[in-house]
N, C-alpha and C positions, 0 to 999 in steps of 0.2 A: 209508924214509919221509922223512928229512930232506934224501934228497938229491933226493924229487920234488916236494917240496915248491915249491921254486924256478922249477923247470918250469913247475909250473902257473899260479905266478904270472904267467909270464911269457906263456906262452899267452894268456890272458887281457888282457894289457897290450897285448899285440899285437891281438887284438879288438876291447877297447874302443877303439884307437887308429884304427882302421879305419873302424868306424862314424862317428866323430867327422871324421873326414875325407871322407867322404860325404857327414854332412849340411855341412859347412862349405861342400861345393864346389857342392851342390844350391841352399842359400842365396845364394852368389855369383851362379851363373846366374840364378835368380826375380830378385834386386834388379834383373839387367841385363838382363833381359826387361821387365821393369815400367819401366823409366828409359827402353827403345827404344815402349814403349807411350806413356807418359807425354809424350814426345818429340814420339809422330808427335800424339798428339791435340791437344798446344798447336800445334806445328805449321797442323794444322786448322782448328780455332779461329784462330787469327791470319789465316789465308786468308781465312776466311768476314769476318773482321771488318773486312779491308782492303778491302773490295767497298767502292765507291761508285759514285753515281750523276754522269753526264758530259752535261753538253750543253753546244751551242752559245751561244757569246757573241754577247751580241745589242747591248749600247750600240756595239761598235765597227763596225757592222754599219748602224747610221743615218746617213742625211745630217745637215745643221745641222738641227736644230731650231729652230722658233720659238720665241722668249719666252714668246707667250702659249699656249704647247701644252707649254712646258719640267714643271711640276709638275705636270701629268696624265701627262705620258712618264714622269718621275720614279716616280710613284707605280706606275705598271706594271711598271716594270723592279724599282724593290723586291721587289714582288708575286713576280717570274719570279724572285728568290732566294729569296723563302719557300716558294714550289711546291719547290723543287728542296731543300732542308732538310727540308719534311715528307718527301716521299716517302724522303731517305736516312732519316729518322728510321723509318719502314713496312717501309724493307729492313732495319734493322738488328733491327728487332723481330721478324722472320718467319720466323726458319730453322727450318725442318723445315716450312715449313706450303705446303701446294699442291701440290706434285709440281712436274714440272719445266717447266712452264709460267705458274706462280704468280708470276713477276718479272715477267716482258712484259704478262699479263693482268691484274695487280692494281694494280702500281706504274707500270709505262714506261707503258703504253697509256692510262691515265688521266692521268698528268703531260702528256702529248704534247698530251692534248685541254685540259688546261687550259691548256696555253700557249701553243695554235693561239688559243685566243680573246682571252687576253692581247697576244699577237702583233697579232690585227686590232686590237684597241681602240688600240693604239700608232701601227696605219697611219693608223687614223680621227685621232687625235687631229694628226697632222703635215699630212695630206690637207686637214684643214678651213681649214688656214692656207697651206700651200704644197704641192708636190706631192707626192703621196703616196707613199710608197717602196712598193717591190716587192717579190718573193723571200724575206719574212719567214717566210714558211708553212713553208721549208725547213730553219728553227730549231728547228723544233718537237719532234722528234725527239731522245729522248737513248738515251745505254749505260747499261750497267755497262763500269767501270773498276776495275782490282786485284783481287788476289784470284784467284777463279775466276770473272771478268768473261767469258771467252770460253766455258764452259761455260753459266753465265747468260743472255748474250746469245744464244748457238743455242739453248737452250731453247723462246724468245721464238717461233721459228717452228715451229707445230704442223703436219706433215705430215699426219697423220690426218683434222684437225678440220675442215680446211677454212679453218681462219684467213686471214684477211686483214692485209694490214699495220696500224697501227693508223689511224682515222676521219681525224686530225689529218692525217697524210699524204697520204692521199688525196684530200682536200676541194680546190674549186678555190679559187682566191686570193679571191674575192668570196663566201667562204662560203656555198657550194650545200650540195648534201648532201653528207654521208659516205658513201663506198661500202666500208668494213670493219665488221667488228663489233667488231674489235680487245676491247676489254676485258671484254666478255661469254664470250668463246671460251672460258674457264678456269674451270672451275668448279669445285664439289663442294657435298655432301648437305648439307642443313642440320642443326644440330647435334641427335644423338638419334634424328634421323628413320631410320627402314627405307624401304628401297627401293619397298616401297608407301605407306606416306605422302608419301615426296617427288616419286611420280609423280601425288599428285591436289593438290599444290599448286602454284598459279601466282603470278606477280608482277599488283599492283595497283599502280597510277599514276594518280594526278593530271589528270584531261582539260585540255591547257594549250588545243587551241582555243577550248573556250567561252571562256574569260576574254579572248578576242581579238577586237577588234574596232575599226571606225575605219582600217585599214589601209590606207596609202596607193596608189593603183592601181599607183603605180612599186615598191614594193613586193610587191607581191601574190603574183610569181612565188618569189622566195627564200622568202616566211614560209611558202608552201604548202610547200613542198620542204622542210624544216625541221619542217613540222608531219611532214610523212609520213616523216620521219627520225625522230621520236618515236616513231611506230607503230611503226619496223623495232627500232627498239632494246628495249624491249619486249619483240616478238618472239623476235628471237634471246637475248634472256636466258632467257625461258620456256623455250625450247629447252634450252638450256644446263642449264635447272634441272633439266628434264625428264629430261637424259643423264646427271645425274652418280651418283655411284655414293654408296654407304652407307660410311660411316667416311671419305668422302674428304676429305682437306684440315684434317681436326681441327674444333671443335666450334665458330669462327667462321669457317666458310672461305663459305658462301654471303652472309656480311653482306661480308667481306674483298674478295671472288674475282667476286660479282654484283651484290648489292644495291648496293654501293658505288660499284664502277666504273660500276655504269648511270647512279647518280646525278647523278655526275660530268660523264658525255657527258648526261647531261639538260641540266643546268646550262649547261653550252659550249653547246648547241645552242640552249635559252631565249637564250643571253647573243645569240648570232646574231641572235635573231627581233629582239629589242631594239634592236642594232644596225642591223635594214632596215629600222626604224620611224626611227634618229637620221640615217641616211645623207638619208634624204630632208625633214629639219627637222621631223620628227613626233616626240611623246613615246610609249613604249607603255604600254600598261597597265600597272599599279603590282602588285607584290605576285606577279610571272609566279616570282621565283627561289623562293619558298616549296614551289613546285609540282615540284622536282625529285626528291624524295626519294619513293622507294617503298617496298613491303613486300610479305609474302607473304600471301596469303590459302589460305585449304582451297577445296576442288572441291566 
């Protein structure tokens, strides 16, 4: 008995010593799996958060300027760095939201048209005193830059939808119509809604032609083509609203993805009518930018 005594202890030491080396080595592995996780998500994250938004320089881009056109240019080109600030401010706020169409149609597409109209107000403003520069329309247009800027940016073009490049681009230099729909194209469900609630409601807008009138004959042709630019925009967001699906985009994605960007290109487009009212020394009716903002109503 004393001499198995030892034995056993021993067996036993060797056991426990087994187990304990197991889990030591189980534990090692978990911490270096969790560290290769840990890794790739900051990784990630720092990708998504290097994204920003790239456009074109526009002050180097101008002839001289006159004096008395210098602080109306002034105050556009500030303008064209707080466009491009909000919208990086909209990308940094929006990951996970949209699908992968949700950059070009919420942010690019909508910055594009506000700086198509910024763009003209600049030509008008140098135009009135000396000749008017050209080619500005081609600034209009910005990326994604860092990051996953090039996943981002192919996003942008929907093969499916039918997308068009974004309004801004397309539009001729004297502000005709737009022939994309650009930032409508993107959508998703409104928040809550089922797939049959958000097939009986449509977007409501603002009639800007009534409030127009007095239009100068040299005018008549652009404000008309602008007005019917209103109708199409509109249109293809109804569409848009019409197509999107239930849960898509998270629970602001129709104010984000539709209502907004429409509002947007409303905005640009009024800014237009305004503008073929100032080209030919007429003022337009007061009070037209109020009228851009829409909403949804039930069927």
């Amino acid at each position: 008995m004393s001499r198995g005594l030892p034995l056993l202890h021993r067996r036993r030491i060797l056991v426990s010593g087994a187990i304990g080396g197991i889990t030591c080595a189980a534990v090692v592995v978990g911490a270096a799996m969790a560290g290769q996780d840990d890794g790739s998500g900051d990784a990630n994250a720092s990708t998504k958060a290097a994204q920003t938004i790239s456009c074109p320089a526009v002050a180097g881009s101008l002839p001289e300027i006159p004096a008395e056109a210098r602080a109306e240019v002034d105050r556009n080109l500030a303008l064209l760095d707080t466009q491009i600030a909000e919208a990086d401010k909209r990308l940094g706020t929006s990951q996970g939201e949209g699908g992968p169409n949700f950059v070009q149609n919420a942010i690019l597409g909508p910055l594009a048209d506000k700086r198509k109209s910024t763009l003209d107000r600049i030509a008008i403003s140098i135009g009135r005193r000396a000749e008017k520069p050209t080619g500005l329309d081609a600034l209009a247009e910005c990326t994604l830059s860092g990051g996953e800027a090039g996943a981002g940016t192919g996003a942008g073009g929907e093969a499916d939808s039918g997308a068009t490049p974004t309004a801004a681009a397309s539009e001729p230099a004297d502000g005709g119509a737009e022939q994309g729909s650009g930032a409508e194209q993107g959508g998703g469900a409104d928040a809550g809604s089922g797939t049959d609630e958000g097939s009986a409601q449509t977007i409501s807008c603002p009639d800007v032609a009534s409030k127009i009138s007095g239009v100068p004959a040299a005018a008549r042709a652009e404000v008309d083509r602008n007005l019917a630019l209103l109708d199409t925009q509109i249109a293809e967001a109804d569409k848009r609203l019409g197509t999107s699906r239930q849960g898509e985009g998270g629970p602001n994605f129709v104010q984000n993805a539709i209502l907004g960007p429409l509002k947007d290109k409303r905005a640009s487009t009024i800014d237009r009518i305004e503008l073929s009212f100032s080209r030919q020394g007429s003022t337009a009716p007061s009070g037209l930018d109020a009228l851009a903002g829409c909403s949804l109503t039930s069927g």
